[in-house]
BAMIVO-954086 format. One record per residue (C-alpha): residue number from 1; residue in one letter; z, y, x. Coordinates in steps of 0.25 Angstrom, whole numbers, plus 2048, in hexadecimal, padded with zeros to 3 digits. Last residue first. Layout:
@i = NUM&aa = A&w = Z&v = Y&u = X
...
//
This chain:
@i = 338&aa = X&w = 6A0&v = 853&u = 978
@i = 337&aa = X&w = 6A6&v = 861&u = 976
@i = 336&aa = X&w = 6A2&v = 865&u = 969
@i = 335&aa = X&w = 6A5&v = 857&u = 963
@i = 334&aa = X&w = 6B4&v = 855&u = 966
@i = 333&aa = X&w = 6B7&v = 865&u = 965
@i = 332&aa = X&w = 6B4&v = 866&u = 957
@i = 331&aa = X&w = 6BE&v = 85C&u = 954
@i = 330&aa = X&w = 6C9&v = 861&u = 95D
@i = 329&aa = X&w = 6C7&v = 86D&u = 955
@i = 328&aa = X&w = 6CA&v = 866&u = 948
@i = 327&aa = X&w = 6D8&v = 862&u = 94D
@i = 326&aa = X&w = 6DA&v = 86E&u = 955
@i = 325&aa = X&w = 6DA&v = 879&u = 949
@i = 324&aa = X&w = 6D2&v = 87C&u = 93E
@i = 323&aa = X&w = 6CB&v = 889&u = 940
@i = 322&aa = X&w = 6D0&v = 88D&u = 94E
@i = 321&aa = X&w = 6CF&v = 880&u = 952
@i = 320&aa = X&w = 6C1&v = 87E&u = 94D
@i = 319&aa = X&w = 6BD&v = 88B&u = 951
@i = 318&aa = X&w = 6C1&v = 889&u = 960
@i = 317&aa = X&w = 6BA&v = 87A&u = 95F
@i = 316&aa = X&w = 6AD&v = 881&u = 95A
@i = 315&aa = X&w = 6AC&v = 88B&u = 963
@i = 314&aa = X&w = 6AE&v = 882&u = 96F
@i = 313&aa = X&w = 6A3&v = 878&u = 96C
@i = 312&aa = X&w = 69B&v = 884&u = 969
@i = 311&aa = X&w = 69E&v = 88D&u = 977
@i = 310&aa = X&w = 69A&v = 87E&u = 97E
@i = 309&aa = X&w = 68D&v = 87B&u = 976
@i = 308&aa = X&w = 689&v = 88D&u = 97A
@i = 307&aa = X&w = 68C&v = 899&u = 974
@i = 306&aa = X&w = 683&v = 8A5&u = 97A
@i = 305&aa = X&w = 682&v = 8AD&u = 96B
@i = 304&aa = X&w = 690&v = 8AB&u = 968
@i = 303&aa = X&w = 699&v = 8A0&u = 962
@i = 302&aa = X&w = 6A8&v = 8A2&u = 95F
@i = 301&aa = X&w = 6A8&v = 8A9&u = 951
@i = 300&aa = X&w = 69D&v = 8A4&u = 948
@i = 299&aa = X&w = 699&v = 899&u = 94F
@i = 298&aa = X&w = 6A6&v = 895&u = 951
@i = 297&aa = X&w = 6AB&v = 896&u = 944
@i = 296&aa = X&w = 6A0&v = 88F&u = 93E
@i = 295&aa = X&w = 6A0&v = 885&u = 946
@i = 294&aa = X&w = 6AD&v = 881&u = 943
@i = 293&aa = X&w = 6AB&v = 886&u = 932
@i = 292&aa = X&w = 6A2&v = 87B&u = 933
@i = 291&aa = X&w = 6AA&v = 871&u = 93B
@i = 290&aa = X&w = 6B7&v = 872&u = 930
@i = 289&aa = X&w = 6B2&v = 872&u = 921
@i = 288&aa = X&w = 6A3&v = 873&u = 923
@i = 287&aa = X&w = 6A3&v = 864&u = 929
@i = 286&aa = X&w = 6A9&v = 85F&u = 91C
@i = 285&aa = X&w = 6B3&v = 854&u = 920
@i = 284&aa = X&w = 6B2&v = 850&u = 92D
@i = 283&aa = X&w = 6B9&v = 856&u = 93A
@i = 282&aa = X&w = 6B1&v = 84B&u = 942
@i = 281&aa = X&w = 6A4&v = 84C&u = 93A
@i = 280&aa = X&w = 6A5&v = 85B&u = 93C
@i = 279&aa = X&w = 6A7&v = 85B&u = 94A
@i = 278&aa = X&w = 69C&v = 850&u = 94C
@i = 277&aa = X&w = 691&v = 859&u = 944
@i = 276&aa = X&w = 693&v = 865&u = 94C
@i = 275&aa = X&w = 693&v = 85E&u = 95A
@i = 274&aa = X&w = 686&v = 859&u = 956
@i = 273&aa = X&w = 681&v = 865&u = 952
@i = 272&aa = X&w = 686&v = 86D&u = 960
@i = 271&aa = X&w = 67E&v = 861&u = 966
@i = 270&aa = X&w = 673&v = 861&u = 95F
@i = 269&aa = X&w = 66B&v = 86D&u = 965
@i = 268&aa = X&w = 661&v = 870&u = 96F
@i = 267&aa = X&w = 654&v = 877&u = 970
@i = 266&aa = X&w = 64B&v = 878&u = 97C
@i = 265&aa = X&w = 63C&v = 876&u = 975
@i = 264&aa = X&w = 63B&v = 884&u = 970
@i = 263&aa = X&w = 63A&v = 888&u = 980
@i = 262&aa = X&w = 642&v = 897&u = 982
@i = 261&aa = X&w = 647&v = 892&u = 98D
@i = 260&aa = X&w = 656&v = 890&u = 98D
@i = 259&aa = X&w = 652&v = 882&u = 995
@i = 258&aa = X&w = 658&v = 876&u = 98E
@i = 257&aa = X&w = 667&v = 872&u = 990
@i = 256&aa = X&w = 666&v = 862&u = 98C
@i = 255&aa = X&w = 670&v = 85C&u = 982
@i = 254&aa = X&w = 673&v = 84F&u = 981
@i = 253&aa = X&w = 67F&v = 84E&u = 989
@i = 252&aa = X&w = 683&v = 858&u = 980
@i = 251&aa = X&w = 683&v = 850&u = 973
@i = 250&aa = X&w = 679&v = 84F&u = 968
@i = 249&aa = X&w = 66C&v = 855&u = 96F
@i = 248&aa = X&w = 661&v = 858&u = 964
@i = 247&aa = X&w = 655&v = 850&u = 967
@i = 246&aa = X&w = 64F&v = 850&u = 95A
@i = 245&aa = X&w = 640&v = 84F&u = 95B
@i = 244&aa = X&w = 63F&v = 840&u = 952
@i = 243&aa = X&w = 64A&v = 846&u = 948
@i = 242&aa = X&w = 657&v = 849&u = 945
@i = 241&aa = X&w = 65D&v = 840&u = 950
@i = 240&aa = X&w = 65F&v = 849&u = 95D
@i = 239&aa = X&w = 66D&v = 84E&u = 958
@i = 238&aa = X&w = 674&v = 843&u = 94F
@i = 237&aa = X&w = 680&v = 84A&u = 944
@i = 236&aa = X&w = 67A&v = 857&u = 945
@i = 235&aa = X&w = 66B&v = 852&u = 942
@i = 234&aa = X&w = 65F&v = 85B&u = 943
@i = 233&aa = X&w = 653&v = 85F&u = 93E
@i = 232&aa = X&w = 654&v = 851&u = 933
@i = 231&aa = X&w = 654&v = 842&u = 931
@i = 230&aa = X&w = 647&v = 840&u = 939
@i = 229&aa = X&w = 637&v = 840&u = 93C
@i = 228&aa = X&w = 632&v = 84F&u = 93F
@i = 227&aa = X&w = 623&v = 84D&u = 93B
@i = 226&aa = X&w = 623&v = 84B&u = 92C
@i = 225&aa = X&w = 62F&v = 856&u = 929
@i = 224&aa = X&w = 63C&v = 857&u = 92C
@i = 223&aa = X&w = 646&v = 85B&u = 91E
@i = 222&aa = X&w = 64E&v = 84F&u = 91C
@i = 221&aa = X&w = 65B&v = 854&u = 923
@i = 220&aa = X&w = 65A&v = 863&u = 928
@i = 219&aa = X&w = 666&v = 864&u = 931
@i = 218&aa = X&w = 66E&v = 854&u = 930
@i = 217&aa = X&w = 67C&v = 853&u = 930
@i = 216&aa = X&w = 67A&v = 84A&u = 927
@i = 215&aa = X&w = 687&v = 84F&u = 920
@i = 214&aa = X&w = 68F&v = 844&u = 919
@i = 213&aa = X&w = 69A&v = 843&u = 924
@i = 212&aa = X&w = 69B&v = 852&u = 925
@i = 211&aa = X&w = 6A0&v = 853&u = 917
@i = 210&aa = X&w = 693&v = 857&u = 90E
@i = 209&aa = X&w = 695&v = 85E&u = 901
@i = 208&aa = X&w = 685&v = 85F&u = 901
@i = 207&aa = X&w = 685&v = 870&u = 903
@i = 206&aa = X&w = 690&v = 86F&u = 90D
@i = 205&aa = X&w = 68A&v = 866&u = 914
@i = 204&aa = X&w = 67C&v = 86D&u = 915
@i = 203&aa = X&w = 681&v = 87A&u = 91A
@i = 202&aa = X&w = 689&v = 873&u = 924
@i = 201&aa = X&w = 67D&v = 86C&u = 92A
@i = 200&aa = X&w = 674&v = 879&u = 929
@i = 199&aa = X&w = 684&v = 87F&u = 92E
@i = 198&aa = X&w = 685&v = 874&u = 93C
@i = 197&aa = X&w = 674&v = 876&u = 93E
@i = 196&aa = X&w = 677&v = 886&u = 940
@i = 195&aa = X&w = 680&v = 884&u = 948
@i = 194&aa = X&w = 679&v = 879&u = 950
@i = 193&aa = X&w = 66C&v = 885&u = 952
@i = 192&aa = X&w = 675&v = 88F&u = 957
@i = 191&aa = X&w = 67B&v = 886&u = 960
@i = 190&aa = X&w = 66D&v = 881&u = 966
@i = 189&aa = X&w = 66A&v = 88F&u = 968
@i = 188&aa = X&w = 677&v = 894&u = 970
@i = 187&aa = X&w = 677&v = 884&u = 978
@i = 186&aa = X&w = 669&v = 88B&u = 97C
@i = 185&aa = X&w = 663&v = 896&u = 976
@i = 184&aa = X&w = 662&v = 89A&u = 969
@i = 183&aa = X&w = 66C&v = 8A6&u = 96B
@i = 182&aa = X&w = 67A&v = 8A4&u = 961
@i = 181&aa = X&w = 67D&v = 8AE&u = 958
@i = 180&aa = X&w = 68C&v = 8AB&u = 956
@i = 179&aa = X&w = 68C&v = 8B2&u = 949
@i = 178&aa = X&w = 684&v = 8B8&u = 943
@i = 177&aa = X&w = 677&v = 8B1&u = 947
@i = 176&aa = X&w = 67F&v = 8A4&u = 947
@i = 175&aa = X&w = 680&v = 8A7&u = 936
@i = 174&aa = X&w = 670&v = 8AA&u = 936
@i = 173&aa = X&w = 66F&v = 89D&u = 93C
@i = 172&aa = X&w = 677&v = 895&u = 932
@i = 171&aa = X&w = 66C&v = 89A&u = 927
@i = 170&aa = X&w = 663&v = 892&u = 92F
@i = 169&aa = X&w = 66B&v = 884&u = 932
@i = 168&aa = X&w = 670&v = 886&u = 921
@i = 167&aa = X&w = 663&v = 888&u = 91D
@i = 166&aa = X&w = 65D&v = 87B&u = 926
@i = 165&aa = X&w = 669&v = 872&u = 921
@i = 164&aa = X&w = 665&v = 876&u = 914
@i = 163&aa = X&w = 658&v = 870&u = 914
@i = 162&aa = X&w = 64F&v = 877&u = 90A
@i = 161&aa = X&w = 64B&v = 881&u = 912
@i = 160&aa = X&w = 645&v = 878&u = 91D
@i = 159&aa = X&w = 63F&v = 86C&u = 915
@i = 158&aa = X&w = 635&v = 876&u = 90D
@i = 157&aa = X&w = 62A&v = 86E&u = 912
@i = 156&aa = X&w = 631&v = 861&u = 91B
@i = 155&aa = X&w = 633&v = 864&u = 929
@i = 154&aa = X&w = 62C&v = 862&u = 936
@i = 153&aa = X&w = 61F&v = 85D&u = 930
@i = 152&aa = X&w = 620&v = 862&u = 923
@i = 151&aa = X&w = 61A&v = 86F&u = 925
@i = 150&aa = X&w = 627&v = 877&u = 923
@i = 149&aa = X&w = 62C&v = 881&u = 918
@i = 148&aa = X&w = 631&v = 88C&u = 922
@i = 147&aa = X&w = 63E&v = 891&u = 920
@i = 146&aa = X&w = 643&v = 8A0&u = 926
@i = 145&aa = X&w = 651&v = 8A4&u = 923
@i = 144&aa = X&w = 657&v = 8B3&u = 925
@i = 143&aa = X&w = 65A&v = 8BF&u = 92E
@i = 142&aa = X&w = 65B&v = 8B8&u = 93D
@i = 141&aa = X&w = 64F&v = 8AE&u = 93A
@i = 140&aa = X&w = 657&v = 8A3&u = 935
@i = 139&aa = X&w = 64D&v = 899&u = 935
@i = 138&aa = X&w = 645&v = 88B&u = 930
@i = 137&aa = X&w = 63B&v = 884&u = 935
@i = 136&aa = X&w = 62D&v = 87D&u = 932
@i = 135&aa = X&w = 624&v = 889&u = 92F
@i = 134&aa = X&w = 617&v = 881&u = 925
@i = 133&aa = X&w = 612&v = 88F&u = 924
@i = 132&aa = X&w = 61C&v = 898&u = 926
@i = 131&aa = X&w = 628&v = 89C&u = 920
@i = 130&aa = X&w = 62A&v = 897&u = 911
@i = 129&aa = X&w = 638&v = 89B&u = 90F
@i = 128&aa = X&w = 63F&v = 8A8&u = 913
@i = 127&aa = X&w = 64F&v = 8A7&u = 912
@i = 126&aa = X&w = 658&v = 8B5&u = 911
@i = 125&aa = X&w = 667&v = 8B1&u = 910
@i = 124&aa = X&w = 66E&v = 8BF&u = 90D
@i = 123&aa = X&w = 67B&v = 8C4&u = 919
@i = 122&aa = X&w = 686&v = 8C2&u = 911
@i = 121&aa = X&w = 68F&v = 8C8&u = 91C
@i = 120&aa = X&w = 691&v = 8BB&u = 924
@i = 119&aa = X&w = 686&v = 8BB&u = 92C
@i = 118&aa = X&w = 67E&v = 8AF&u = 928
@i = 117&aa = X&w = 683&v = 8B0&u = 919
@i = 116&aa = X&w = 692&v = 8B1&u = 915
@i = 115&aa = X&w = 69A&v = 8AA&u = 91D
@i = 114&aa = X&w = 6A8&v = 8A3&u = 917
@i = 113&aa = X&w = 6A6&v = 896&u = 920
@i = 112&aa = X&w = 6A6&v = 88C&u = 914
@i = 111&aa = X&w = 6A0&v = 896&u = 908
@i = 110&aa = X&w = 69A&v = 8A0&u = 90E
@i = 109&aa = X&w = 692&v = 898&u = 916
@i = 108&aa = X&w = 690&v = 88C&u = 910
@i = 107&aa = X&w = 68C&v = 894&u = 904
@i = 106&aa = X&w = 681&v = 89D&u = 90B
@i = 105&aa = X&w = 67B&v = 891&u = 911
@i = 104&aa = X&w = 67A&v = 889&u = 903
@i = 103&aa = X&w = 675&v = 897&u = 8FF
@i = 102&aa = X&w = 66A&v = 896&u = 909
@i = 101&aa = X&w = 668&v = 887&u = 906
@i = 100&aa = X&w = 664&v = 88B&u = 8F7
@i = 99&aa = X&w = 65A&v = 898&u = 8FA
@i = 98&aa = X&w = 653&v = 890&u = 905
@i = 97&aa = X&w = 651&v = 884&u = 8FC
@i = 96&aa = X&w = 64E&v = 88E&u = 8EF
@i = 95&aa = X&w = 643&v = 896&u = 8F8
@i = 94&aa = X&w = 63E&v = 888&u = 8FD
@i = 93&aa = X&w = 63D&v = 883&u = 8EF
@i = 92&aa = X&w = 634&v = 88F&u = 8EA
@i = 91&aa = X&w = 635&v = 892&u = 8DA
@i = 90&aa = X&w = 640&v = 899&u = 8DD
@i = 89&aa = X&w = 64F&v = 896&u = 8D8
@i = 88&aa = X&w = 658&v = 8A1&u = 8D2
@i = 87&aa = X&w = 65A&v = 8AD&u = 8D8
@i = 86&aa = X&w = 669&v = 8B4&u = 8D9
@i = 85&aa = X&w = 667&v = 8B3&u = 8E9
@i = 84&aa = X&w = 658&v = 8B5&u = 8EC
@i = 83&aa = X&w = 64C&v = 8AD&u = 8EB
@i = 82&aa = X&w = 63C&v = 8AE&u = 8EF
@i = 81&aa = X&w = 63D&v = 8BC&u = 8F5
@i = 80&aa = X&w = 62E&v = 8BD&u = 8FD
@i = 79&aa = X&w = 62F&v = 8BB&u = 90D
@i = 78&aa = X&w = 63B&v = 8BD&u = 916
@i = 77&aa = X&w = 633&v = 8BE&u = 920
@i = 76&aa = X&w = 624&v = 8C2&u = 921
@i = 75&aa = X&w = 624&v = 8C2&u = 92E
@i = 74&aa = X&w = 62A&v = 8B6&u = 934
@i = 73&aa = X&w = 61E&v = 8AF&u = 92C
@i = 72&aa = X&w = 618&v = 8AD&u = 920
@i = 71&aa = X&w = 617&v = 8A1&u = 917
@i = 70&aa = X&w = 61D&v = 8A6&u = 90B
@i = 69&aa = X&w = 627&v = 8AD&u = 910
@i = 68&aa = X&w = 631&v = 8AB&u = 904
@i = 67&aa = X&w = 63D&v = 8AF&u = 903
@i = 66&aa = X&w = 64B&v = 8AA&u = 8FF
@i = 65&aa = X&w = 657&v = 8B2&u = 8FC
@i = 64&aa = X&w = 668&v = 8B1&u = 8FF
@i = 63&aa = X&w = 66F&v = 8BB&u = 8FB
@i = 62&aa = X&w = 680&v = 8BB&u = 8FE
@i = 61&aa = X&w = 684&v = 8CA&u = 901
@i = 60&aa = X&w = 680&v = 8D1&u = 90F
@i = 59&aa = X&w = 677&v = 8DF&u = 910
@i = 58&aa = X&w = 669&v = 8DE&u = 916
@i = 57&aa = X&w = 661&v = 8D4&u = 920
@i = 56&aa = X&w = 661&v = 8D7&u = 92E
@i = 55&aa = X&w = 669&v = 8E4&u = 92E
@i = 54&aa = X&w = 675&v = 8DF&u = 925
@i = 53&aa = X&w = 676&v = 8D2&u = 92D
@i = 52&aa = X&w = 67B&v = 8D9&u = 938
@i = 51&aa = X&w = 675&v = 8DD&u = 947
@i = 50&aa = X&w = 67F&v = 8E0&u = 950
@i = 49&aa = X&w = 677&v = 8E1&u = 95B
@i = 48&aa = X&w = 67D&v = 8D4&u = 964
@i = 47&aa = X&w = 67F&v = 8C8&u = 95A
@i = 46&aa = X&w = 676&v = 8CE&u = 94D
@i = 45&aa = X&w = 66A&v = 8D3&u = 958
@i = 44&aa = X&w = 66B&v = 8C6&u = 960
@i = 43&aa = X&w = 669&v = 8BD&u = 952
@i = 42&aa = X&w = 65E&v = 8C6&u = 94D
@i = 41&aa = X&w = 656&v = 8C4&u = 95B
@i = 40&aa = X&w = 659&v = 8B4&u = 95B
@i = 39&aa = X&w = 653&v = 8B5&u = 94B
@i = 38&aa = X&w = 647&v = 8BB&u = 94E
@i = 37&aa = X&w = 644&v = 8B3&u = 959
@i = 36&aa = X&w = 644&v = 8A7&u = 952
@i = 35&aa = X&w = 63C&v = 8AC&u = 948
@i = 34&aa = X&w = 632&v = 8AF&u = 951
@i = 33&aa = X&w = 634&v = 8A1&u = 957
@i = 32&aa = X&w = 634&v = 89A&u = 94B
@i = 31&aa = X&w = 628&v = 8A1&u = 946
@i = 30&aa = X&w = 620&v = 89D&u = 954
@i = 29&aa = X&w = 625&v = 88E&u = 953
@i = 28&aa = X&w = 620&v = 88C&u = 944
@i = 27&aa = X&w = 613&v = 891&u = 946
@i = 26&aa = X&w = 610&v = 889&u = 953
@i = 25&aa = X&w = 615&v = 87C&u = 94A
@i = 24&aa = X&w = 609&v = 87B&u = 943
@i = 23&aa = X&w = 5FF&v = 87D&u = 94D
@i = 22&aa = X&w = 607&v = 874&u = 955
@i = 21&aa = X&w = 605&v = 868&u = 94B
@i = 20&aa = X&w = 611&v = 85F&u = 949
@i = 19&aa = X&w = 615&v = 852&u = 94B
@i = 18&aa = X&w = 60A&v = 853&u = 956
@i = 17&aa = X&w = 614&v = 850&u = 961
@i = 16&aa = X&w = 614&v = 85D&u = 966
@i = 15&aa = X&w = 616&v = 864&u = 95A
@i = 14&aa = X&w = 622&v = 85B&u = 956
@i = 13&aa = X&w = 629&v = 860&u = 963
@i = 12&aa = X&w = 625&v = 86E&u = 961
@i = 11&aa = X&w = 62B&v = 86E&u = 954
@i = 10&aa = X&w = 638&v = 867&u = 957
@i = 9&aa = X&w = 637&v = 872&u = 965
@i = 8&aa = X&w = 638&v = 87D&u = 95B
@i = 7&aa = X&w = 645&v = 878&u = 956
@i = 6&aa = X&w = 644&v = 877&u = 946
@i = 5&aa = X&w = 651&v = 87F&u = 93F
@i = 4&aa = X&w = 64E&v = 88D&u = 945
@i = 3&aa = X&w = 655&v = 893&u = 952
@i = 2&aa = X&w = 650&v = 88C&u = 95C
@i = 1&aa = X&w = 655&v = 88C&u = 96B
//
């Protein structure tokens, strides 16, 4: 299961077709992987060793910073300071895209589900800009955000910080590495990832003044490059209709259960998405209001590491009753068990 906002197989997909060269993208899949990595070990040591945010990257208090790696690798992480909280603007518009849509994260937090920063402790937003050469993704390594600027095939240049649906999915990673911490494998791996999609989404709402009818429901709208032909990454509201390679699953009868082998090409989501976006157009009003604070009730205090569709479908409908009684949890129920 992948753990960054492009899916390796997207990549491999487009490289066999000729959209894209290999030689291009063999760069891009090996730093994923590392990163990849990185981040699955960071998670496992904050879930079973106790590890807290303190030891990975200093004392709490809301900062938030933007570096530069001008072009390097896993390395030379975090890269030169570009902006801190209290500067003004830079002279660099990927440092002030990252440095915006992180506090626009920040706030939604802290504001709407009373968390402060990915562990709840303050814990500072660190993002690196410019990684790679022409790198195509976007991460939460396990200590910070990583953005690459793009060649333009698979996404636009500079596309990926300055999405905020993209922020909001990778910052939302650093808050399921505190909480729920759920392994990239399987159902556990597709989970992680819909979470993170449902606060990018969220993220954005709440910024535009959105109610859940208004939102696109689209992660990363406008922002594919010349080779990946389509609205968006992904689309909440119609799984499998982003883009030319989409072939998220909307509903279970969909869905296939691909070998846990290890093979970049067996990834699976939608389905949690989809039932995300139908609970929340149901409830109406402003999605944040009632089936954000759902889901994040359950990922933060019913979900573990192993939590598979099932575990979710009944998280959610236990929060929803707890939080606002059977009306709404009959709502949530309807899609997360159809």
């Amino acid at each position: 299961m992948v753990c960054s906002i492009l899916p390796a197989h997207l990549l491999i997909e487009l490289a066999e077709a000729g959209n894209v060269d290999l030689r291009d993208a063999i760069p891009t899949l090996i730093a994923s992987a590392a990163l990849r990595t990185q981040r699955e070990t960071l998670t496992e040591a904050v879930q079973f060793l106790d590890l807290n945010a303190a030891q990975l990257r200093g004392p709490g208090g809301e900062f938030k910073a933007v570096h530069d790696v001008q072009g390097g690798d896993e390395r030379t992480l975090p890269g030169v300071l570009r902006r801190k909280e209290g500067d003004g603007a830079a002279a660099d518009p990927a440092v002030n895209d990252a440095f915006a849509n992180a506090d626009r994260t920040y706030d939604f937090y802290r504001d709407v589900l009373g968390r402060h920063s990915v562990d709840n402790n303050g814990l500072r937003l660190v993002s690196s800009v410019h990684f790679g050469r022409g790198f195509g993704n976007a991460f939460w390594d396990g200590t910070q955000m990583v953005y690459g600027d793009g060649s333009g095939k698979v996404f636009q240049p500079g596309a990926l910080c300055r999405d905020i649906t993209v922020v909001g999915h990778e910052i939302t990673h650093g808050v399921i590495q505190y909480t729920a911490g759920l392994r990239y494998r399987t159902q556990p791996g597709a989970l992680n990832e819909s979470m993170a999609d449902v606060f990018g989404s969220l993220v954005k709402q709440h910024t535009a003044g959105q109610s859940a009818d208004q939102a696109d429901w689209l992660i990363g709208a406008g922002i594919l490059g010349t080779q990946l032909h389509g609205m968006a990454l992904r689309s909440m509201k119609d799984p499998g209709r982003a883009h030319q390679l989409d072939r998220q699953p909307a509903h279970m009868r969909s869905y296939v259960d691909l070998p846990d082998d290890g093979n970049p090409r067996n990834d699976n989501g939608g389905i949690p998405n989809k039932a995300f976006h139908l609970a929340a157009t149901r409830l109406g009003g402003n999605a944040w209001d009632r089936a954000g604070k759902v889901w994040y009730d359950a990922l933060t205090t019913k979900l573990r590491v192993n939590s598979n569709f099932a575990d979710a479908a009944a998280a959610t409908t236990a929060s929803a009753q707890a939080l606002f009684g059977s009306e709404v949890a009959g709502v949530v129920r309807g899609p997360t068990s159809e």
